[in-house]
Every structure is written in C-alpha cells, then in structure tokens.
SEVEX-243832 format. One record per residue (C-alpha): residue in one letter; z, y, x. Coordinates in steps of 0.2 Angstrom, whole numbers, always signed. Example, Ala and Ser with C-alpha at 12.3 -4.5 7.8 and 13.67 -1.06 7.14 Angstrom:
<pts>
<pt code="A" up="+39" north="-22" east="+62"/>
<pt code="S" up="+36" north="-5" east="+68"/>
</pts>
This chain:
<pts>
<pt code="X" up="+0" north="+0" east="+0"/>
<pt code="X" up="-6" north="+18" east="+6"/>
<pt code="X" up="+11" north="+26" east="+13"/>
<pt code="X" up="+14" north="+41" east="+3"/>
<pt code="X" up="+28" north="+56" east="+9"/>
<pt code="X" up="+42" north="+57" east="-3"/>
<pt code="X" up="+39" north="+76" east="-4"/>
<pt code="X" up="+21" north="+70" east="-11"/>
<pt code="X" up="+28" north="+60" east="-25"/>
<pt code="X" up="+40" north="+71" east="-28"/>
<pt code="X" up="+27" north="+88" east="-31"/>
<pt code="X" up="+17" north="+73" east="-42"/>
<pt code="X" up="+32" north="+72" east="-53"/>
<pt code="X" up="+36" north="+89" east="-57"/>
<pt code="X" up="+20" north="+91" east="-66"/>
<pt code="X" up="+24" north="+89" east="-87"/>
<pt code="X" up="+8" north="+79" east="-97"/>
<pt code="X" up="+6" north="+96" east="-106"/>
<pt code="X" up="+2" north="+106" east="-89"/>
<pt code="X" up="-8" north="+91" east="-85"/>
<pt code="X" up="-19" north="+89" east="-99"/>
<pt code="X" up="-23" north="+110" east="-102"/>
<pt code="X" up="-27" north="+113" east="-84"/>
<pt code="X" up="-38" north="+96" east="-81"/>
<pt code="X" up="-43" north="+87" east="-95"/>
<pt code="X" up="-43" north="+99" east="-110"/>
<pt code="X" up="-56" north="+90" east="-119"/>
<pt code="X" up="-43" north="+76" east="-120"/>
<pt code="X" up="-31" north="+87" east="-129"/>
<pt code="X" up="-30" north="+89" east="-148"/>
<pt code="X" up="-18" north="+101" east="-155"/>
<pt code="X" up="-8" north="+90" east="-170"/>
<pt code="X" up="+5" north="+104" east="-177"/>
<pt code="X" up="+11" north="+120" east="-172"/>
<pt code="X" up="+17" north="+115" east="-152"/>
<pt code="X" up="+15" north="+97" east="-153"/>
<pt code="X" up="+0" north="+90" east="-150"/>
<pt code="X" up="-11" north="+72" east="-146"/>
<pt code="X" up="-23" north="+65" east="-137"/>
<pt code="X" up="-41" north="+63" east="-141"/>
<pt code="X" up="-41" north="+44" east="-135"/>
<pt code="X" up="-23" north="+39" east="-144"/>
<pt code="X" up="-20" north="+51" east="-160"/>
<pt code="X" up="-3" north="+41" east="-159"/>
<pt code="X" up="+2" north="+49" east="-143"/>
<pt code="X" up="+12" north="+66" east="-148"/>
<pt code="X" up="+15" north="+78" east="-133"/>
<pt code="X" up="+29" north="+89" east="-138"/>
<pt code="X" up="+47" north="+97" east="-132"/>
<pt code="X" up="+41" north="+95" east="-115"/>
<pt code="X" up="+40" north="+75" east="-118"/>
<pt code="X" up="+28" north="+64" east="-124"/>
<pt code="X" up="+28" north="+48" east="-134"/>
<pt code="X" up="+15" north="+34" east="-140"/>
<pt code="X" up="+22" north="+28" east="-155"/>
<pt code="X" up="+9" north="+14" east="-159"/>
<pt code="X" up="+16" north="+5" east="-142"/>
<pt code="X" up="+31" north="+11" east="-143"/>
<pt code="X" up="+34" north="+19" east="-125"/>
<pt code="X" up="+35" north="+37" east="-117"/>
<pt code="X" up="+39" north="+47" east="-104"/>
<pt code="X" up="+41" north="+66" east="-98"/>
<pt code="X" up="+27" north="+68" east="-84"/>
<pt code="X" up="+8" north="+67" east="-82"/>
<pt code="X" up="+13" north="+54" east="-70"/>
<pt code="X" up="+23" north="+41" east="-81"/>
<pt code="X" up="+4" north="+45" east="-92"/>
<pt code="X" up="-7" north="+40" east="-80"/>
<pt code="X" up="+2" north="+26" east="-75"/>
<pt code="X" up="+9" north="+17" east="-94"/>
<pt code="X" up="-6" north="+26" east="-103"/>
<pt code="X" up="-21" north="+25" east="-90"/>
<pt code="X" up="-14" north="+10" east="-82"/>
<pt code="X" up="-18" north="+18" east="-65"/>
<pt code="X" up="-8" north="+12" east="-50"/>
<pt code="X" up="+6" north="+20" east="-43"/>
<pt code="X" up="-1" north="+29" east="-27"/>
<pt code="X" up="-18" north="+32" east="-36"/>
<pt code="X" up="-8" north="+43" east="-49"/>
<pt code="X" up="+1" north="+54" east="-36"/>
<pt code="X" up="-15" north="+57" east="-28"/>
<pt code="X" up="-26" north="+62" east="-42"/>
<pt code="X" up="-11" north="+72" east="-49"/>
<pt code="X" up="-11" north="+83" east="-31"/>
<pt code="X" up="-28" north="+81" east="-28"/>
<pt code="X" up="-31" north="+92" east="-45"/>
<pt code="X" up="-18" north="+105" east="-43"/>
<pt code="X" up="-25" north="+106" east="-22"/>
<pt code="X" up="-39" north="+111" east="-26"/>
<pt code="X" up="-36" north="+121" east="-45"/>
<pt code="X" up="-15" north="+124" east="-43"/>
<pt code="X" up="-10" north="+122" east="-61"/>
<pt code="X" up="-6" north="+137" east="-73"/>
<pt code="X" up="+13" north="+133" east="-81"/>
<pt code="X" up="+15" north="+140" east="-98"/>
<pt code="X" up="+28" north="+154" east="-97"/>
<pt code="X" up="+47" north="+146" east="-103"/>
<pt code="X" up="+51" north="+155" east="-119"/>
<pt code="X" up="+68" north="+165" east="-119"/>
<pt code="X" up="+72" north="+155" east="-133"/>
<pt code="X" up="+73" north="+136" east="-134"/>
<pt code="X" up="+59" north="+131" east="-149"/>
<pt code="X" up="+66" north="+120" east="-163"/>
<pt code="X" up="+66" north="+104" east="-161"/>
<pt code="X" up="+50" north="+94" east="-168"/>
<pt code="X" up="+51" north="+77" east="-175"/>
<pt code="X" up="+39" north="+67" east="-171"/>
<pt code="X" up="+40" north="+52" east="-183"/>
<pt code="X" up="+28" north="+40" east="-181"/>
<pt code="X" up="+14" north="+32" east="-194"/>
<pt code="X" up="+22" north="+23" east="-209"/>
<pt code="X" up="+16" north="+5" east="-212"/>
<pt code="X" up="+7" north="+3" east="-229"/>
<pt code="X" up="+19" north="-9" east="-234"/>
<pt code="X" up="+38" north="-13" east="-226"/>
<pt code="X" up="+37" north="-31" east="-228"/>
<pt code="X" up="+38" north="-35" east="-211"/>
<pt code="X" up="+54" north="-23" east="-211"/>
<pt code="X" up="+62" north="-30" east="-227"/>
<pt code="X" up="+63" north="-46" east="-219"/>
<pt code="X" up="+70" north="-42" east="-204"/>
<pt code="X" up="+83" north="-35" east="-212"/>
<pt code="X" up="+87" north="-49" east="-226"/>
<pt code="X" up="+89" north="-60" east="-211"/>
<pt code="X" up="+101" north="-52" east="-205"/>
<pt code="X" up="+111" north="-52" east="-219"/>
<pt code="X" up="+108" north="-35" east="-227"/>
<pt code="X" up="+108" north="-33" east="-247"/>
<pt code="X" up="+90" north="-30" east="-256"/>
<pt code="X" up="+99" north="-16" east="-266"/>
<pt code="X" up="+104" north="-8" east="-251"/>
<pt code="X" up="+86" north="-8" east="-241"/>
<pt code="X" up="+79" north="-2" east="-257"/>
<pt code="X" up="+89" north="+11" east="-259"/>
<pt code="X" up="+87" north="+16" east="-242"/>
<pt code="X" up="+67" north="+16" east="-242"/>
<pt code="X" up="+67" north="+25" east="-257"/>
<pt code="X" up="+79" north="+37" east="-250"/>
<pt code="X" up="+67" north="+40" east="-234"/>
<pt code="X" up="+81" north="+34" east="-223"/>
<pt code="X" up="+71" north="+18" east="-219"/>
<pt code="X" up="+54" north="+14" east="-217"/>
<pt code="X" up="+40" north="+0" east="-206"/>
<pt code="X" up="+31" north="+11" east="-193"/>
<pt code="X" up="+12" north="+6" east="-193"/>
<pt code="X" up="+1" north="+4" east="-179"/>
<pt code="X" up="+1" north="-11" east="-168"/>
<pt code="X" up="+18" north="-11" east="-165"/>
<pt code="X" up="+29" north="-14" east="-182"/>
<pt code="X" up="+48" north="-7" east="-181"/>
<pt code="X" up="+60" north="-4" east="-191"/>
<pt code="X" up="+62" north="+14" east="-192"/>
<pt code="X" up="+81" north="+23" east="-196"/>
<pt code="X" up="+81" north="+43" east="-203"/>
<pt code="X" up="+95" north="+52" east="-202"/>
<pt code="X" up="+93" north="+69" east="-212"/>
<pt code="X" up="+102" north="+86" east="-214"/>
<pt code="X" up="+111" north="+93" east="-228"/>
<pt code="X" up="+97" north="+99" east="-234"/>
<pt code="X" up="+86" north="+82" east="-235"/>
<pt code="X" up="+75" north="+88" east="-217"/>
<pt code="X" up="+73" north="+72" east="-206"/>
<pt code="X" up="+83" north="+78" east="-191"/>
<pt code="X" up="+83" north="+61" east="-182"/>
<pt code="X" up="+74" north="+42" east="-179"/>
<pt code="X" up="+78" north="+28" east="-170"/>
<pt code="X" up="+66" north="+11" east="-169"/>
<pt code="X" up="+73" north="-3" east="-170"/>
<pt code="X" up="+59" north="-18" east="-163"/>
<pt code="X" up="+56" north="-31" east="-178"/>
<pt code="X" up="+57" north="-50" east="-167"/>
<pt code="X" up="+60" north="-39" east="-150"/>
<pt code="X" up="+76" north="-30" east="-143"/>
<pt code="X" up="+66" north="-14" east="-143"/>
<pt code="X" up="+75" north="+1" east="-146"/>
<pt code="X" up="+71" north="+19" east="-144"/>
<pt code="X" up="+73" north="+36" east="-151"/>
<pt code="X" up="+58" north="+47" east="-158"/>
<pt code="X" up="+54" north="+62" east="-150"/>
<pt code="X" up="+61" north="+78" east="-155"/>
<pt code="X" up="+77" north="+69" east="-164"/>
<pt code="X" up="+94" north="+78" east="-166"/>
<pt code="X" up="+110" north="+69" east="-162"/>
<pt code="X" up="+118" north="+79" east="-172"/>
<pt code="X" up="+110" north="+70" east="-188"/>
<pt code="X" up="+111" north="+52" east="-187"/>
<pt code="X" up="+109" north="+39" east="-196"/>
<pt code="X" up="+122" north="+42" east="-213"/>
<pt code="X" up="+125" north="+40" east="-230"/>
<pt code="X" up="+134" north="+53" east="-238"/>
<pt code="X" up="+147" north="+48" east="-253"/>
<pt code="X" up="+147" north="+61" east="-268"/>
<pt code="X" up="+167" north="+63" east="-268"/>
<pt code="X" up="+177" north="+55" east="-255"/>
<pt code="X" up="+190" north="+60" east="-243"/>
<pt code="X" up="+184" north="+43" east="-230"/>
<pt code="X" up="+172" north="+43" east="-218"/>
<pt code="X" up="+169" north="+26" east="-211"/>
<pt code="X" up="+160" north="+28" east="-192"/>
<pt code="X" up="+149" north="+15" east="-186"/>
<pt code="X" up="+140" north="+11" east="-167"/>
<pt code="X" up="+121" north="+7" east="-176"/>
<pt code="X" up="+112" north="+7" east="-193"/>
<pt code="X" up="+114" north="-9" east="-193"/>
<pt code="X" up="+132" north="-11" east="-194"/>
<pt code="X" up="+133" north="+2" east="-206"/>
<pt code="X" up="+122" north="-8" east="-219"/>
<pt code="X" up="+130" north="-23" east="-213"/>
<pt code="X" up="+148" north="-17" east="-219"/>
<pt code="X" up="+141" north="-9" east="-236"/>
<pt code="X" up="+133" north="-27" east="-239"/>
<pt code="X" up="+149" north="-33" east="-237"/>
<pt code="X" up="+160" north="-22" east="-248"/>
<pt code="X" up="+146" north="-25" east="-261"/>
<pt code="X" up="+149" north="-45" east="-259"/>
<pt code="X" up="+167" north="-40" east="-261"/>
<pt code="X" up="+163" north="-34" east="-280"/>
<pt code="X" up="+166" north="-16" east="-272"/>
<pt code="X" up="+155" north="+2" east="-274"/>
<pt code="X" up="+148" north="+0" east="-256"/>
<pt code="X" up="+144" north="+20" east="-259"/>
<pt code="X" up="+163" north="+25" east="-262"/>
<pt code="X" up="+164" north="+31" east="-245"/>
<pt code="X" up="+155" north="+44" east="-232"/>
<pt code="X" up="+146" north="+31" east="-218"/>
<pt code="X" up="+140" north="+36" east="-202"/>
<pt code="X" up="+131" north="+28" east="-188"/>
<pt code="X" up="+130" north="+37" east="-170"/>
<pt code="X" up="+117" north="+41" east="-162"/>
<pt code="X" up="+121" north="+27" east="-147"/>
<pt code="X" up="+136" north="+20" east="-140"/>
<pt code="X" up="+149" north="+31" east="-137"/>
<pt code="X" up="+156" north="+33" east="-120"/>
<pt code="X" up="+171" north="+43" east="-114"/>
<pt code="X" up="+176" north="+49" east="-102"/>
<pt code="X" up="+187" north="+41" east="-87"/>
<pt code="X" up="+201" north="+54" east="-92"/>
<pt code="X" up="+202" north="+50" east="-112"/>
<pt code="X" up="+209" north="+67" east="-116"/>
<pt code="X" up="+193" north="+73" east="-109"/>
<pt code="X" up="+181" north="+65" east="-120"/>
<pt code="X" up="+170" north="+76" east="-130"/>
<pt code="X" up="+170" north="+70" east="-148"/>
<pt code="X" up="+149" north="+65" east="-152"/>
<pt code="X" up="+138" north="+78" east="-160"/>
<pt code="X" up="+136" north="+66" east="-175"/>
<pt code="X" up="+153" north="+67" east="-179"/>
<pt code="X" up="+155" north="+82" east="-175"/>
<pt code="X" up="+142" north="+88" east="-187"/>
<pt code="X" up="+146" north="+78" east="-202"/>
<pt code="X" up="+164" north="+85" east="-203"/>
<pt code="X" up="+157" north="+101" east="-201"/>
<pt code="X" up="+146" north="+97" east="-216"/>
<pt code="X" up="+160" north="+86" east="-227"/>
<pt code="X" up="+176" north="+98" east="-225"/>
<pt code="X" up="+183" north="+87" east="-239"/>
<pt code="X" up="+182" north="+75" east="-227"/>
<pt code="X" up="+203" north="+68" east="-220"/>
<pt code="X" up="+203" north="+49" east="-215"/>
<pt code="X" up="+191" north="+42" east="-201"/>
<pt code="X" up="+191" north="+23" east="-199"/>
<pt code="X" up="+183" north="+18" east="-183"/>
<pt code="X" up="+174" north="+3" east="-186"/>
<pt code="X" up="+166" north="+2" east="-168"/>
<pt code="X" up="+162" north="-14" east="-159"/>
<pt code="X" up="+176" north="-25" east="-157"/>
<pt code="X" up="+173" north="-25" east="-138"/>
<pt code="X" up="+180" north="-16" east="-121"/>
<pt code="X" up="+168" north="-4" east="-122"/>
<pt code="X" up="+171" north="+0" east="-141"/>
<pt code="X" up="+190" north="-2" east="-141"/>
<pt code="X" up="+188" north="+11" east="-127"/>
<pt code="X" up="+178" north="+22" east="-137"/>
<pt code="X" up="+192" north="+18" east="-154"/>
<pt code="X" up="+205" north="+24" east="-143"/>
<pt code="X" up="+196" north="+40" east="-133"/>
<pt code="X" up="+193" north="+46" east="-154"/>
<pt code="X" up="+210" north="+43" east="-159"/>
<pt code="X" up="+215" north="+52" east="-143"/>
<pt code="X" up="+202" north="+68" east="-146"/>
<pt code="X" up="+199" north="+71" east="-165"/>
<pt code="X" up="+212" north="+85" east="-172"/>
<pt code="X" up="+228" north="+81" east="-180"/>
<pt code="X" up="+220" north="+87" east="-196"/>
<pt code="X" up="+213" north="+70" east="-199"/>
<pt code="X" up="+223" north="+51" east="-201"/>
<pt code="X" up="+210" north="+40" east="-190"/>
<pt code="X" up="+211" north="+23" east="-188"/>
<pt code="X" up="+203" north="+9" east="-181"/>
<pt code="X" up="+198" north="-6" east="-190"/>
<pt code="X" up="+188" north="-20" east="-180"/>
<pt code="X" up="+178" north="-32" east="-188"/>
<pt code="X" up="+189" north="-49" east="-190"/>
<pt code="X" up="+175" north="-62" east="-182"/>
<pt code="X" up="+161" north="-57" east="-169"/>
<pt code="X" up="+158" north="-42" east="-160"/>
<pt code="X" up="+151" north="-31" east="-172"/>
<pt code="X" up="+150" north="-30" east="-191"/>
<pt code="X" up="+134" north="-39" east="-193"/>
<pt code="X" up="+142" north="-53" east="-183"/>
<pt code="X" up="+154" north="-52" east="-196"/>
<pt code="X" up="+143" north="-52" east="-212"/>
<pt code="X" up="+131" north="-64" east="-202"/>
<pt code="X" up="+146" north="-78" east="-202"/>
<pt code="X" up="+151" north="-74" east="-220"/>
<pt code="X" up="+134" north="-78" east="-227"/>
<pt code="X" up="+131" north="-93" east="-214"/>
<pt code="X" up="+117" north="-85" east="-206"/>
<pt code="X" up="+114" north="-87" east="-187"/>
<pt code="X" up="+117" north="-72" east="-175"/>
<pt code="X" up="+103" north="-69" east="-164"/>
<pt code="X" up="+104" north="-57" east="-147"/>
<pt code="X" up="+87" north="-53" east="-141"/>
<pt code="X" up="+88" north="-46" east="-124"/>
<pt code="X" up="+86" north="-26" east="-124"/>
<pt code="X" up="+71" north="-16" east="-118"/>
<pt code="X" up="+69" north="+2" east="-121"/>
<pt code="X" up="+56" north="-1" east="-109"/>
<pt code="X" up="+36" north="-4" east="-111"/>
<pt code="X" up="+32" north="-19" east="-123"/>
</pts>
C-alpha cells in the first residue's frame, strides 16, 4: 500500500461531503429541502447538518472521505488522493458558518408501502397487536422502504413535529439514529392525566412493559412512558452526572409529572445508571427503581411470560 503522511490524511478528512460535492461534482448534487440536499446517483442519500446519511443501506458518515469510500467503494489511499488532488489544484470554497446554529432537520427515511415485515418483528418479540397499531397509526412507528427494511421509532414534540428516529434492523442488530434527530424528544407515550412517568433504555422495552400491563387486565396508557435516546452513562463521580436531555425535556413538558420509576436494564451498567438518577434528579420528585424480575431487560421479561425465545443478534451500527 502507497505510504501516505498522516498530515495528508488528516487535510483529506477535514473536508465535509457538502464542500466536496459543490466545489467538484455539482452536477451530482440535487437540492432536496431547504439545506438538505441528495445525490443525483442515490436520492436516498440526504446531505444535511453537516452530515450525511443513505437511508436505503442504512449507513453514513460526516466527510467526503467516509463518501468515497462506503458510497463510491474507492480504496482507502485512492480517496485521500483524489480528495487533495481536487482541492491542490482548485482549493475548495467553505460556505461561511452562520452565527446561528440552523434547526435541526429530520431526515426520515422512505416509508415501506406496507409494515408487514415490521409488524412481525415485533409480534415475535412479544409485543401486543393493539399496541403496534396504535403506534403506526399514531406515526410513532413505521417499516422504512428501500432495500433495507427497519423498523423505524418517532419520538415527537408537544406539538405532534417528529423531533427524533431511531432504526432498529428487522433480522440484523442494526441500529442507528436518523440524521438531524433531537435527543431531547425520544421515543414516548404521553398519558392524558398522570402524575408517573415510567423511563425505559429502548422502544422496545417500553412496548414490552405496556404489553405486559395489558396481559395484566391493566390500562397499559395510565401512565407517561419514555424511552431514551441510548444508554445512559454517568459519570465516574455520580453526583456529577447530567440528567439526559429526554428526561430532562419531558418534565419540562409534563409539570404534573411527581414519581419516576426507573425501569432500566437490570444490569451493571443499568443499575449504575438507576442509581446515578436517584442520586441527580431534584427532591421534588419520589424515583424509584423497579427491575424487571427475570432477564436483563423487560422484553426478556415479557419474552419468558409468553414462552417465546430471546434472541441477541450481535450489534452493528456499522455498514450492512
């Protein structure tokens, strides 16, 4: 392999797919909405927020050199070069940073024409028809289209706006977030008058814990449930840990809110988390921690109660 200096590589990195595209290959770049924008070859591929996703294969990147190289399928040092080769002989004009960071732009990706593929995921994990339906019907779930089929979760501000997405891979461990998505609105289902707020790790575990209050003969929408945007990690110095934006936001948005049950993954890492949030949250509210009582999460749990078999694909966020 052709030794390249790591200064080399590192000027090939700086340069964003935007930059890229408007100073060399202009023709290749279609404007989509406002300041996002797609290629000519792959309308699936949104450039936006100074990232760029293609949704139809489900991977992304920041730079023109992660493009060439998962997009173009170009080798490594054949990248770098044509990258500084352009901006040696044309040096590339940067659009000017605005003194105010744009809104955020969701980039969802194509919805399936039908969710069957999604559905049945989802029912073999254990998860209530009535609850999936409700749920597509509600635009918090859809199957993304393309060649790639995932399940796709919404989480939406007070208003109804999509603010968030995260894909979950159907028959893969492929997960990922949607460009341009707020943590600050994951994944929830608000309750029309409740002063509980039940907070979960993933989607998942929040549907799997309503289908199990509903197996219970119970109203699996008397309470506020959340999901957050990821695992929560605190800091080494609990009393230092910033409480997640999610969370944060919702009890910003839900003032009636005054009990918080943690029902995190009943793990190191999520007893950890349990006790960082007990440790952070204001006095105001009475939080508790409630694990599930068989497996590590609550799909474990609602998996064992309707005798279905628990299956841990191997997680990628990577290329498929």
């Amino acid at each position: 392999m052709p030794y390249i200096p790591p200064e080399v590589v590192a000027e090939a990195k700086e340069m964003d797919l935007l930059t890229y595209l408007k100073n060399y290959e202009p023709g290749e770049l279609v404007r989509f909405s406002g300041d996002t924008y797609c290629t000519r070859e792959h309308d699936s591929l949104k450039i936006s927020n100074g990232k760029w996703c293609w949704f139809s294969r489900g991977i992304g990147g920041r730079t023109a050199l992660d493009y060439l190289i998962k997009v173009k399928e170009l080798p490594f040092t054949e990248a770098v070069e044509r990258i500084v080769g352009h901006a040696a002989v044309q040096p590339p004009v940067y659009a000017p940073t605005p003194k105010k960071p744009a809104e955020k732009v969701l980039l969802l990706p194509q919805v399936s024409w039908c969710a069957t593929h999604a559905v049945s995921y989802l029912t073999g994990r254990g998860i209530d028809s009535e609850l999936i339906d409700f749920c597509i019907s509600t635009g918090r779930l859809y199957e993304s289209g393309g060649r790639y089929h995932n399940v796709v979760f919404v989480g939406h501000d007070r208003s109804g706006k999509a603010r968030y997405a995260n894909l979950r891979g159907i028959g893969s461990g492929f997960k990922g977030e949607c460009n341009g998505s707020d943590k600050r609105f994951a994944f929830n289902i608000p309750a029309e008058n409740s002063e509980i707020l039940h907070l979960f790790e993933s989607a998942i575990d929040l549907l799997s814990f309503a289908t199990i209050r509903k197996l219970n003969g119970m109203d699996w929408r008397k309470d506020h449930l959340l999901s957050l945007a990821g695992v929560y990690q605190p800091r080494e110095k609990i009393e230092e840990s910033a409480i997640p934006l999610a969370l944060t936001q919702y009890l910003s948005d839900h003032p009636e809110i005054r009990y918080i049950v943690l029902r995190l993954d009943n793990d190191r890492a999520g007893r950890m988390a349990a006790k960082a949030l007990m440790t952070v949250l204001p006095k105001d509210y009475t939080v508790s921690a409630r694990f599930p009582p068989w497996g590590k999460d609550y799909n474990d749990y609602l998996c064992h109660c309707l005798g279905l078999a628990i299956t841990r694909p191997k997680e990628r966020n990577q290329e498929r």
